[in-house]
VEXGU-481965 format. One record per atom (N, C-alpha, C, O): residue in one letter; x, y, z; residue number from 0. Coordinates in Angstrom, 3 decimals, padded with zeros to 6 digits. Layout:
N
code east north up pos
a X Y Z NUM
...
//
This chain:
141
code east north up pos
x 031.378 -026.004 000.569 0
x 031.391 -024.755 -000.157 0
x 029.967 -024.470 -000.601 0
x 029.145 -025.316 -000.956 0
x 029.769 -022.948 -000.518 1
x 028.455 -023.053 -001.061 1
x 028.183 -022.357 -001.984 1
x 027.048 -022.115 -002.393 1
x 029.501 -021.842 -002.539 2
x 029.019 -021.419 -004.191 2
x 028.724 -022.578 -005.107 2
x 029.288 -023.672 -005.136 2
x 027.820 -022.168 -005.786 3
x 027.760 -023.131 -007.191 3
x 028.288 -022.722 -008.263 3
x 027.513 -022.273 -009.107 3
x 029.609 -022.743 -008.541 4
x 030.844 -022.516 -009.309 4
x 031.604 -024.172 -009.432 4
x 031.532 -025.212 -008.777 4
x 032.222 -023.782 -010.466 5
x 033.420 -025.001 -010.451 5
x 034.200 -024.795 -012.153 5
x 033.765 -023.966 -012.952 5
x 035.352 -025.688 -012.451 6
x 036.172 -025.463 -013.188 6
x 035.539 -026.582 -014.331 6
x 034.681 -027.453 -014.186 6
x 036.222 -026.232 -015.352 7
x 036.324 -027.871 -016.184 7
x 035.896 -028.953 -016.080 7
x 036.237 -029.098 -014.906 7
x 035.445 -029.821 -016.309 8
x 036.022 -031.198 -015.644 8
x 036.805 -031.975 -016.370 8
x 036.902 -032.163 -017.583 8
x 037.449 -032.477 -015.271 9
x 039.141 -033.337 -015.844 9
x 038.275 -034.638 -015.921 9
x 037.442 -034.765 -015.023 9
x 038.346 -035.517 -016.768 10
x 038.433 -036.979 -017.416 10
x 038.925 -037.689 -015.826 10
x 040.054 -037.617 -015.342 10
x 037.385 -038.559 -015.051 11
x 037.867 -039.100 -014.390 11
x 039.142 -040.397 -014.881 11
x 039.552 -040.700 -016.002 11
x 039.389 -040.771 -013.940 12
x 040.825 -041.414 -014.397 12
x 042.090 -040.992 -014.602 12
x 043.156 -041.545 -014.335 12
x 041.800 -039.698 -015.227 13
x 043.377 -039.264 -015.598 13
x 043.305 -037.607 -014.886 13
x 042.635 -036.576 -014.830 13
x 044.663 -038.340 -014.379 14
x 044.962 -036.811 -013.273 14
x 045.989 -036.267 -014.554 14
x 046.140 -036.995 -015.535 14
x 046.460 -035.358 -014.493 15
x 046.967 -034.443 -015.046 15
x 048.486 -034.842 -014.901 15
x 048.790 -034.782 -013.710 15
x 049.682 -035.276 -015.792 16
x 051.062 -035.247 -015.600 16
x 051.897 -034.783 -014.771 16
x 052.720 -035.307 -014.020 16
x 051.398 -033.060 -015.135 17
x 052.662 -032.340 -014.136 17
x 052.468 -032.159 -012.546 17
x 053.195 -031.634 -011.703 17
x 050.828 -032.986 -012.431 18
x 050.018 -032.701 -010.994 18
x 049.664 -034.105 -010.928 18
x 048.625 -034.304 -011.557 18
x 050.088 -035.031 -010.462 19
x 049.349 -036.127 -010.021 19
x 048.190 -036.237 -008.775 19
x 047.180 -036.932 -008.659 19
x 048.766 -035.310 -007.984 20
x 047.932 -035.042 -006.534 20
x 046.404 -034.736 -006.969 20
x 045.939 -034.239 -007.995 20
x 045.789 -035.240 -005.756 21
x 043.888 -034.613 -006.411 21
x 043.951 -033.284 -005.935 21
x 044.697 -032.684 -005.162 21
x 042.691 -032.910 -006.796 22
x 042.545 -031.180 -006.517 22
x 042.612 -030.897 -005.030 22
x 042.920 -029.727 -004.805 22
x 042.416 -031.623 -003.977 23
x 042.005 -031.139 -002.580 23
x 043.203 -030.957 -002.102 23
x 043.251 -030.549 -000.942 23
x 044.397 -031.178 -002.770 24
x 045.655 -030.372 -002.228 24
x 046.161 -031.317 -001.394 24
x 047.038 -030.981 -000.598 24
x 045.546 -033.077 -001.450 25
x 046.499 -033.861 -000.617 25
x 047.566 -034.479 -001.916 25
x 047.549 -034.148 -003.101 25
x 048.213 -035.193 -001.426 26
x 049.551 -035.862 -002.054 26
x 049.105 -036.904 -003.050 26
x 049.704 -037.268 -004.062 26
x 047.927 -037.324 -002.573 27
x 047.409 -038.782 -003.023 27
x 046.159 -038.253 -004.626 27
x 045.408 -037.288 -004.775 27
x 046.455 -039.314 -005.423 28
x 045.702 -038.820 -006.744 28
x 044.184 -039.004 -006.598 28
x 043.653 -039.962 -006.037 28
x 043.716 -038.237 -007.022 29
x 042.439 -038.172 -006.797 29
x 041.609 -039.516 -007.048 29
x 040.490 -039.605 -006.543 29
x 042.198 -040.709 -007.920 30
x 041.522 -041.499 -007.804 30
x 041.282 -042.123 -006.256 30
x 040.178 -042.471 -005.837 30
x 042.633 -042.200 -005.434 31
x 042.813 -042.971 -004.220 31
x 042.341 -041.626 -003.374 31
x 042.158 -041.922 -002.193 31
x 042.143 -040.497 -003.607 32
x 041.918 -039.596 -002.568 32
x 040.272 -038.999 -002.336 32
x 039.663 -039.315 -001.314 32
x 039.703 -038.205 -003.284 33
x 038.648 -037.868 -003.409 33
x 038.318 -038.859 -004.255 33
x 037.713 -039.773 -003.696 33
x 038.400 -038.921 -004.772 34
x 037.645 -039.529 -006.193 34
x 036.730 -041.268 -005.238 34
x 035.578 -041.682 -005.367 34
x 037.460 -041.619 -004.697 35
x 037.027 -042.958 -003.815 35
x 035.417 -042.428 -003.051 35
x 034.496 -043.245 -003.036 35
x 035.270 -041.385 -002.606 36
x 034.396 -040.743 -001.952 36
x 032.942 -040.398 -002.868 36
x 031.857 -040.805 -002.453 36
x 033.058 -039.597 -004.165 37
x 032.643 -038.768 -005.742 37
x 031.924 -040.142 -005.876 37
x 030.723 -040.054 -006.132 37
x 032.622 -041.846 -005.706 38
x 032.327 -042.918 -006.393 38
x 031.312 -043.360 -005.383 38
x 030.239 -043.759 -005.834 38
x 031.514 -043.348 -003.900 39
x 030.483 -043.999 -003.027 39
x 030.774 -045.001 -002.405 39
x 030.035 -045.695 -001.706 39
x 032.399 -045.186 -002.738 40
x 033.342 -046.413 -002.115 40
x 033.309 -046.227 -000.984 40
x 033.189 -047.264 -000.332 40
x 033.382 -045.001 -000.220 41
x 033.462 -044.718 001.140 41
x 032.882 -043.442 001.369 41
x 032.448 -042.690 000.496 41
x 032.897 -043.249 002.544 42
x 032.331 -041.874 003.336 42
x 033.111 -041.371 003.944 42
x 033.793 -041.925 004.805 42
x 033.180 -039.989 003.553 43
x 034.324 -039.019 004.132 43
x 034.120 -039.216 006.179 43
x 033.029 -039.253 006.748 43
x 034.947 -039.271 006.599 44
x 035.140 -039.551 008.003 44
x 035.452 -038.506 008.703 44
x 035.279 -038.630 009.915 44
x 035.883 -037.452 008.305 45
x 035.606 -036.496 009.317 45
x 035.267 -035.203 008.358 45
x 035.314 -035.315 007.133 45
x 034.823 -033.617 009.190 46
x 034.454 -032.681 008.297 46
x 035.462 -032.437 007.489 46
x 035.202 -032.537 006.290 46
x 036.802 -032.075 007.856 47
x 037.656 -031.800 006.511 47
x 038.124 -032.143 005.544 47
x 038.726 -031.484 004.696 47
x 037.655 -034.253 005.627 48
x 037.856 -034.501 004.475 48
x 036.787 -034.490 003.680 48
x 036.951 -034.695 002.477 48
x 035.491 -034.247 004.209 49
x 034.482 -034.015 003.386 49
x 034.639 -032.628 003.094 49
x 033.910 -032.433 002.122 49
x 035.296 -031.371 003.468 50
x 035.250 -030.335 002.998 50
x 036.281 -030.701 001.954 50
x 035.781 -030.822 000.836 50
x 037.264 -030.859 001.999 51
x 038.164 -031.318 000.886 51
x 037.557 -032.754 -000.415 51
x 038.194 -033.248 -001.346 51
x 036.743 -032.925 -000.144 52
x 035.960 -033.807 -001.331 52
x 035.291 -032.857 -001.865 52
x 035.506 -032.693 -003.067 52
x 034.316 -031.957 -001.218 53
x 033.337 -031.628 -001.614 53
x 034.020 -030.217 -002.759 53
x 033.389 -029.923 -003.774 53
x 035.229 -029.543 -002.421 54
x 036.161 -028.760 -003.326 54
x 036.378 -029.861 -004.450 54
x 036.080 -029.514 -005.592 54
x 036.801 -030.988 -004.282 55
x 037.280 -031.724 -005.222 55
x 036.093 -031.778 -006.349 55
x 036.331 -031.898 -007.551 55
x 034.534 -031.653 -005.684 56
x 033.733 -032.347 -006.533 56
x 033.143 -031.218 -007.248 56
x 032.235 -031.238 -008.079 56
x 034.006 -029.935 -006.651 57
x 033.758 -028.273 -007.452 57
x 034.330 -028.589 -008.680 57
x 033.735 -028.980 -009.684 57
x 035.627 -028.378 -008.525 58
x 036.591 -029.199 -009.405 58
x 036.350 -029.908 -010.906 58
x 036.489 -029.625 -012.096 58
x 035.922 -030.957 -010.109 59
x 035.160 -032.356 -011.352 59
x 033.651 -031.616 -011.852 59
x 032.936 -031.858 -012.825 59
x 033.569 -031.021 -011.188 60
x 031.776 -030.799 -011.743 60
x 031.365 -031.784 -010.964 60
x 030.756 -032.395 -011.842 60
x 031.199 -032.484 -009.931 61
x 030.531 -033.616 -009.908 61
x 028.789 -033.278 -008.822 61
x 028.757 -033.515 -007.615 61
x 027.930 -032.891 -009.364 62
x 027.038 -032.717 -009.205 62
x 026.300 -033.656 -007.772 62
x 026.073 -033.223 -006.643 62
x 026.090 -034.844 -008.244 63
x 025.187 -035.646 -007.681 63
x 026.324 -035.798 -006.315 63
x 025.803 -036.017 -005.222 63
x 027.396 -035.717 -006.357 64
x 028.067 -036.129 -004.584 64
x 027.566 -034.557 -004.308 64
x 026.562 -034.577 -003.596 64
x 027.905 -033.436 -004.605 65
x 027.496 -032.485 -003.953 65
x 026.400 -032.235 -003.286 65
x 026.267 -031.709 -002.181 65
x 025.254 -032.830 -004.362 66
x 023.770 -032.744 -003.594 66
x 023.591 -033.974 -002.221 66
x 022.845 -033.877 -001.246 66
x 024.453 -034.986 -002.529 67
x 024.367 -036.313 -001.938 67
x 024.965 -035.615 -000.797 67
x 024.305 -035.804 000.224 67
x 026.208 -034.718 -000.593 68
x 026.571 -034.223 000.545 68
x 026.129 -033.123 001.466 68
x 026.811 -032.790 002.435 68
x 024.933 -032.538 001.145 69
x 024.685 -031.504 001.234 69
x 023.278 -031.895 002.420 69
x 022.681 -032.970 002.460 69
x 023.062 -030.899 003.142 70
x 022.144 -030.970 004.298 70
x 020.712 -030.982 003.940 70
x 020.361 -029.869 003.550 70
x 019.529 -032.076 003.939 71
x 018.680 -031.916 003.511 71
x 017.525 -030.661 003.566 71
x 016.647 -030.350 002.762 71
x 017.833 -030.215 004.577 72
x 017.585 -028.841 004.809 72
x 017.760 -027.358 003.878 72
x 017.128 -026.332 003.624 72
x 019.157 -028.060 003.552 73
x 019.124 -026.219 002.775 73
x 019.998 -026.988 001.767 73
x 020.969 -026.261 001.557 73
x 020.083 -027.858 001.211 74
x 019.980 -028.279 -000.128 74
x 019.187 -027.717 -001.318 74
x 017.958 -027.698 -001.252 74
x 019.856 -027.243 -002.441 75
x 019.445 -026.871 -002.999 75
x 018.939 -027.855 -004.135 75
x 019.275 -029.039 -004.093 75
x 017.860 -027.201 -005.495 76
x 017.715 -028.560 -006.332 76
x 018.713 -028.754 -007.134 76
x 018.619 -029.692 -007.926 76
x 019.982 -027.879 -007.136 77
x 020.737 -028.099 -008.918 77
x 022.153 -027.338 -007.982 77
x 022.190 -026.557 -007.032 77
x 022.948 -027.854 -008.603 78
x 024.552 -027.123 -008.381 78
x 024.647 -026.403 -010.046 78
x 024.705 -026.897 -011.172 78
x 024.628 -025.012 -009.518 79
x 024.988 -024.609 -011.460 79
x 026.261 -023.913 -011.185 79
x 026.554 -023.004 -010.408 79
x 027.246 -024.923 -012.445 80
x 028.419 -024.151 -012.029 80
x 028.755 -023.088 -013.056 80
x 028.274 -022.883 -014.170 80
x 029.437 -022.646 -012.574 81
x 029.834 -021.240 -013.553 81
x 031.173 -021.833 -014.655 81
x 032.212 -022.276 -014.164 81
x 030.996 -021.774 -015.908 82
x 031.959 -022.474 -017.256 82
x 033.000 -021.772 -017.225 82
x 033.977 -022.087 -017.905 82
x 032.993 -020.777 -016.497 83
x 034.725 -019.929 -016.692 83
x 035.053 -019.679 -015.279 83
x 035.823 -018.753 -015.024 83
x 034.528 -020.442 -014.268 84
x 035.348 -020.894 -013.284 84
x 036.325 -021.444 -013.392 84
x 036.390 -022.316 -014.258 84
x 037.411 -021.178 -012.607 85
x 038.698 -022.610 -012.689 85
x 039.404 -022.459 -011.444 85
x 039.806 -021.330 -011.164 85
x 039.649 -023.537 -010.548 86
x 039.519 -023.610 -009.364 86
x 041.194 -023.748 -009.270 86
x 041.865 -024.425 -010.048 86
x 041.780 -022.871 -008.022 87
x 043.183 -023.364 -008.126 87
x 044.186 -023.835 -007.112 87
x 045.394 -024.071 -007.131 87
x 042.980 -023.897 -005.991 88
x 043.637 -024.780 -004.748 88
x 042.643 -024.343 -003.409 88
x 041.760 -023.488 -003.342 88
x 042.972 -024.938 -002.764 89
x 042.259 -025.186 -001.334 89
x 043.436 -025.284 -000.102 89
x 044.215 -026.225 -000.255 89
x 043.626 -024.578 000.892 90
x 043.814 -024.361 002.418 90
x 042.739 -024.077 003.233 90
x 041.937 -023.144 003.266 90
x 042.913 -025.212 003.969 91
x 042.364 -025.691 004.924 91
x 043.311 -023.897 006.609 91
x 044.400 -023.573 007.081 91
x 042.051 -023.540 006.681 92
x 042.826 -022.735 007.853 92
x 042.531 -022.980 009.253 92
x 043.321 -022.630 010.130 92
x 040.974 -023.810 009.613 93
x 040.971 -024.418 010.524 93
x 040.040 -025.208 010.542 93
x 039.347 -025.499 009.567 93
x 039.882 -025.810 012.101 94
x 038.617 -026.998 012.231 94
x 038.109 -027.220 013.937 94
x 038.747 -027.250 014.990 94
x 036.963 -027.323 013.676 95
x 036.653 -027.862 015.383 95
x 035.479 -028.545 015.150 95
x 034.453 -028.379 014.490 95
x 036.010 -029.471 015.993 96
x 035.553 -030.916 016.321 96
x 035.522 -031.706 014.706 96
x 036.390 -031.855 013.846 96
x 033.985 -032.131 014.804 97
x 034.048 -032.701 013.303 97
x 034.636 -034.305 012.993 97
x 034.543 -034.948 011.948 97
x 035.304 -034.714 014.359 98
x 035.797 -036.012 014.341 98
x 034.761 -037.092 014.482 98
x 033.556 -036.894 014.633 98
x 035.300 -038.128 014.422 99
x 033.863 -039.400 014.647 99
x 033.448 -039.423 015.926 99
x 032.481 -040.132 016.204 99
x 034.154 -038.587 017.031 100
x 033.508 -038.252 018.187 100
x 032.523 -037.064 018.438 100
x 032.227 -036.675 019.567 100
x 031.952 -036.424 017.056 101
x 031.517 -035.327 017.323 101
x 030.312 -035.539 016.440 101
x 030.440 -036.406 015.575 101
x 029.103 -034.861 016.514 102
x 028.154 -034.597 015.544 102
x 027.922 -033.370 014.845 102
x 026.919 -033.193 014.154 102
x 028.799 -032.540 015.002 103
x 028.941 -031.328 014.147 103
x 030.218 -030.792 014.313 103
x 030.781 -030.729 015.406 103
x 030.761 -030.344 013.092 104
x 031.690 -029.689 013.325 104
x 031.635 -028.687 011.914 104
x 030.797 -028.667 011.012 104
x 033.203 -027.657 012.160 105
x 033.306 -026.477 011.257 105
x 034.651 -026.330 010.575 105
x 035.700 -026.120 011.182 105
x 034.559 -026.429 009.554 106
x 036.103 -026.172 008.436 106
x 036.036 -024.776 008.203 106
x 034.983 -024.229 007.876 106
x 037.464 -023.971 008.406 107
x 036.981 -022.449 007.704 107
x 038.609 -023.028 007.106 107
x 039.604 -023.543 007.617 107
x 038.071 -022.483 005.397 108
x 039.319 -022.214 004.250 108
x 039.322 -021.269 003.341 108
x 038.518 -020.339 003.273 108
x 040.226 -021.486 002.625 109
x 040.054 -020.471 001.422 109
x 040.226 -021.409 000.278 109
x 041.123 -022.210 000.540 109
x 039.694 -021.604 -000.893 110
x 039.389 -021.694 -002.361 110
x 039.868 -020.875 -003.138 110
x 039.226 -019.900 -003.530 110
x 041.414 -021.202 -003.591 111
x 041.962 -020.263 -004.586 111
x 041.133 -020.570 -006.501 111
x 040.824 -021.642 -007.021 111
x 041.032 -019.325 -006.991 112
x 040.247 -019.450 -008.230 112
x 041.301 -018.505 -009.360 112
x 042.231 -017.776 -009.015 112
x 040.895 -018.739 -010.581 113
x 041.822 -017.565 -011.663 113
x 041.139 -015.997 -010.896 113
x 039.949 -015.704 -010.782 113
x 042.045 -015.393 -010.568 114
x 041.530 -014.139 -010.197 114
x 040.726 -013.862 -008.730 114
x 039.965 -012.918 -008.517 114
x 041.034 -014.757 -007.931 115
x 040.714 -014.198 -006.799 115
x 040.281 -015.719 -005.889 115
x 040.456 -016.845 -006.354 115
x 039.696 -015.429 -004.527 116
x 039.472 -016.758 -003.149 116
x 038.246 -016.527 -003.110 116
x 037.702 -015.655 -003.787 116
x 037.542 -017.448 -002.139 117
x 036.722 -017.608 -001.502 117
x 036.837 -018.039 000.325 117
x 037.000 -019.193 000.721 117
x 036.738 -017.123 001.011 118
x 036.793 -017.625 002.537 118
x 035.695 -017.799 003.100 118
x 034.810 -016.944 003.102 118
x 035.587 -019.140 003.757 119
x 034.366 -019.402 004.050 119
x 035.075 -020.179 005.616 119
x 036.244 -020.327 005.973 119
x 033.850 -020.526 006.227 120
x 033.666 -020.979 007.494 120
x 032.476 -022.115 007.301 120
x 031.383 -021.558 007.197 120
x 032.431 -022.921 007.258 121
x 031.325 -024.273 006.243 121
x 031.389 -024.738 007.979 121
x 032.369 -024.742 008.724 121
x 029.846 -025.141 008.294 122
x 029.586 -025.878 009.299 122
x 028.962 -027.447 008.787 122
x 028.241 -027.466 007.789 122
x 029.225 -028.534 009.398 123
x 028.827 -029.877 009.268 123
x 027.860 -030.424 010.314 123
x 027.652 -029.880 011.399 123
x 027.472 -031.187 010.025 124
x 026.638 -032.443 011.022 124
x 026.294 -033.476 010.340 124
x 026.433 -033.424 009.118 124
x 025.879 -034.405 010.824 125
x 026.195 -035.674 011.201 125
x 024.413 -036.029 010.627 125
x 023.479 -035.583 011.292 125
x 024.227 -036.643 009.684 126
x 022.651 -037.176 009.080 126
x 022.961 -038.350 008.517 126
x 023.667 -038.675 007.562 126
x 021.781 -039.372 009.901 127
x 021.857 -040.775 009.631 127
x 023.305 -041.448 009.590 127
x 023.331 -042.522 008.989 127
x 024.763 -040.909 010.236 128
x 025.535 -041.342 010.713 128
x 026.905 -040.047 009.570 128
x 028.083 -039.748 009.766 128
x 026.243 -039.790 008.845 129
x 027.355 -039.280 007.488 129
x 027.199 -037.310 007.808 129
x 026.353 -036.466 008.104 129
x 028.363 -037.412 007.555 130
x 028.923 -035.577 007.241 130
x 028.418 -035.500 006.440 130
x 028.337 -036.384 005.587 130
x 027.724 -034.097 006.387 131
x 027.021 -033.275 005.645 131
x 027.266 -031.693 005.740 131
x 027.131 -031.016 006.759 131
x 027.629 -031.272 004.554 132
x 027.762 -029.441 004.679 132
x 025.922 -028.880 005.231 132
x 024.835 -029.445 005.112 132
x 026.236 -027.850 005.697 133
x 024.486 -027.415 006.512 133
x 025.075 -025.722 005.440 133
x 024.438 -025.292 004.478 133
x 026.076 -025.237 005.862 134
x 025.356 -023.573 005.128 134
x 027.354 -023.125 005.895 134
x 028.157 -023.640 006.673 134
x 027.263 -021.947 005.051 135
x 028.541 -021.383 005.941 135
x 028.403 -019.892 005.732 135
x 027.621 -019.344 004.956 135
x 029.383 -019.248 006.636 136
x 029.337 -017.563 006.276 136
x 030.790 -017.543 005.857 136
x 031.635 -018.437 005.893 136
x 030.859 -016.231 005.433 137
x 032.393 -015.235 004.746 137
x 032.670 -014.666 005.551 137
x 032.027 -013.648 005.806 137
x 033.768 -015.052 006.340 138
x 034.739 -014.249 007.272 138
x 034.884 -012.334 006.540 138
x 034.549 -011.230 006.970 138
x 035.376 -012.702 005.622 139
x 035.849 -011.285 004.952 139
x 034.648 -010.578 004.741 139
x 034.879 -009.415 005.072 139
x 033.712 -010.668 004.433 140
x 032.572 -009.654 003.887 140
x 031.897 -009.048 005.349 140
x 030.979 -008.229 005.312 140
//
């Protein structure tokens, strides 16, 4: 994603009661899902689960994985998120390539927010072996 927006941040550790699932809209709680990734335990393995971390780390606020994920190229110096953001889900609408057989690939989703989406088309590649977001365009605009 390449707005620098994001919601709250939730108290790593504690997912939320009525939502156990992590923000990226899989089943699994963000500690075992994103959150493993945010920590440096592992490396997202293909583009969509790094597109789905990298929402997660909108989410958390989590700054330093964003820059850590981000293409040294068009990396920016600071993620500033916006305080009355609040992020309210992620669909995934497609993907090509992006697998461990590929060195680039492309996630296009939408980012549900209070009051409106974001559709994007986020392209990846492959630096020093790891997925990295490079830049994306807006289908809709």
């Amino acid at each position: 994603m390449s707005r620098r927006t994001s919601q709250s941040r939730r108290q790593h550790g504690s997912a939320p009661d009525h939502n156990p699932s992590c923000p990226c809209g899989l089943a699994e709680t963000y500690e075992k899902c994103c959150g493993r990734f945010h920590r440096g335990e592992a490396a997202a393995p293909t583009t969509e689960t790094l597109m789905r971390s990298r929402y997660s780390a909108f989410v958390e606020r989590d700054e330093p994985y964003l820059l850590r994920t981000w293409h040294p190229r068009t990396r920016p110096a600071r993620v500033d998120f916006d305080p009355g953001m609040r992020w309210t889900g992620l669909e995934i609408l497609a993907t090509t390539d992006g697998s461990a057989f590929h060195t680039a690939g492309t996630v296009t989703f939408r980012a549900s927010f209070k009051g409106g989406s974001l559709h994007e088309r986020s392209r990846f590649e492959r630096v020093e072996g790891a997925w990295v977001y490079v830049d994306g365009e807006f289908p809709d605009q």
